[in-house]
Legacy VTK file of the C-alpha trace (Angstrom):
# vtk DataFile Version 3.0
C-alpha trace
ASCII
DATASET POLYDATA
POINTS 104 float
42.336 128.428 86.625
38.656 128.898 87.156
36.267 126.008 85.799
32.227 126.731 86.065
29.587 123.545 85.400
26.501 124.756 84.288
23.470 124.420 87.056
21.831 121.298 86.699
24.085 119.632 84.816
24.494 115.887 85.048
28.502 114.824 84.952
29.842 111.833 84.011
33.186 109.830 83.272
33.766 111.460 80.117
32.919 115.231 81.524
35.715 114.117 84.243
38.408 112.771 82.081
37.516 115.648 79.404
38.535 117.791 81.953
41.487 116.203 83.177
42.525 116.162 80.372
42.696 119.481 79.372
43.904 120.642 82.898
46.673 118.545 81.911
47.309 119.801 78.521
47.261 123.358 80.150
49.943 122.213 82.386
52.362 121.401 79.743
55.834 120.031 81.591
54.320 120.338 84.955
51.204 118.237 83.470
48.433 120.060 85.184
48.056 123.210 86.893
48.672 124.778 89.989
45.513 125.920 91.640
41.942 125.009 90.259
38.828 126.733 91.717
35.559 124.489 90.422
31.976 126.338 90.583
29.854 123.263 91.096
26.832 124.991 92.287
23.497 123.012 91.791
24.814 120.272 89.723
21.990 117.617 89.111
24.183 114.490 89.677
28.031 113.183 89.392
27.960 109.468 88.660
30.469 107.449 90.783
32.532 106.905 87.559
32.915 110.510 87.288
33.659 110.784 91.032
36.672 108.543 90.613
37.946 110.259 87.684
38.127 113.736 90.040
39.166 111.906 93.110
42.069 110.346 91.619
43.355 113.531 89.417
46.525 115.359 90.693
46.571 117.461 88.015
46.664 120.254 90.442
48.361 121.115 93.495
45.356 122.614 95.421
41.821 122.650 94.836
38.879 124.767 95.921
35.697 123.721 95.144
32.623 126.566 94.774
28.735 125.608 96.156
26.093 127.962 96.739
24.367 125.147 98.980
25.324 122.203 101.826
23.459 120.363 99.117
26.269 121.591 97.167
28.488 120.467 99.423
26.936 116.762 100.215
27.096 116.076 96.034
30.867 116.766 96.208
31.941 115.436 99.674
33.926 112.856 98.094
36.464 114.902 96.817
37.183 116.558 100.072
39.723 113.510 100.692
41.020 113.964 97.333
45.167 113.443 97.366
45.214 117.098 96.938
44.565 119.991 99.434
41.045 120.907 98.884
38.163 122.660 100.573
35.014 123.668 99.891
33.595 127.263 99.770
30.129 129.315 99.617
31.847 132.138 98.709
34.113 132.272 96.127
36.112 135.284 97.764
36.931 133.071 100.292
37.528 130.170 97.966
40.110 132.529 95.974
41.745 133.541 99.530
42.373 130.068 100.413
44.156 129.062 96.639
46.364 131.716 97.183
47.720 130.692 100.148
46.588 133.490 102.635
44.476 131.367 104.996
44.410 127.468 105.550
LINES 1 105
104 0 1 2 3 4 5 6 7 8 9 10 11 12 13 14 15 16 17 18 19 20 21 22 23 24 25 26 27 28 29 30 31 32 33 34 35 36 37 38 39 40 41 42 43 44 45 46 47 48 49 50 51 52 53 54 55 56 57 58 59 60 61 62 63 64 65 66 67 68 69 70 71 72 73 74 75 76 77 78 79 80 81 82 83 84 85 86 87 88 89 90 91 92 93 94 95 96 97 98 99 100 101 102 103
């Protein structure tokens, strides 16, 4: 599952649980899916109700977030602790590589 937020965009608690929900709803039984890749490039701001919303989800078992930036990668530093495997990438080859399994 690939999910892209649009450059500049501001996210907040309802853009989180909007799209934990649907992850979920994808999920059916399993109630989420199985590996997400984000593309978070450039986003203006995530307010720290939004942050907990991500942090918290385990609607996935692994997680690779996409930045084109260390700015990138400073606005989503708190989900690299997330209960889930997760990284962050600049490329999203490498990002993809990583879901799959074929390098930790």
């Amino acid at each position: 599952m690939h999910v892209r937020w649009d450059t500049g965009c501001a996210l907040d608690e309802n853009d989180a649980r909007s799209l934990i929900d649907t992850l979920t709803t994808l999920g059916g039984e399993f109630g989420g899916v199985d590996r997400l890749l984000v593309d978070m490039a450039a986003p203006a701001s995530i307010s720290l109700e939004a942050r907990k919303v991500f942090w918290a989800a385990t609607c996935m078992n692994r997680l690779a977030i996409l930045g084109k930036t260390s700015m990138d990668h400073v606005l989503v530093a708190f989900a690299l602790t997330a209960p889930v495997p997760t990284q962050f990438f600049l490329t999203e080859d490498t990002a993809i590589t990583w879901l799959r399994g074929d390098s930790d």
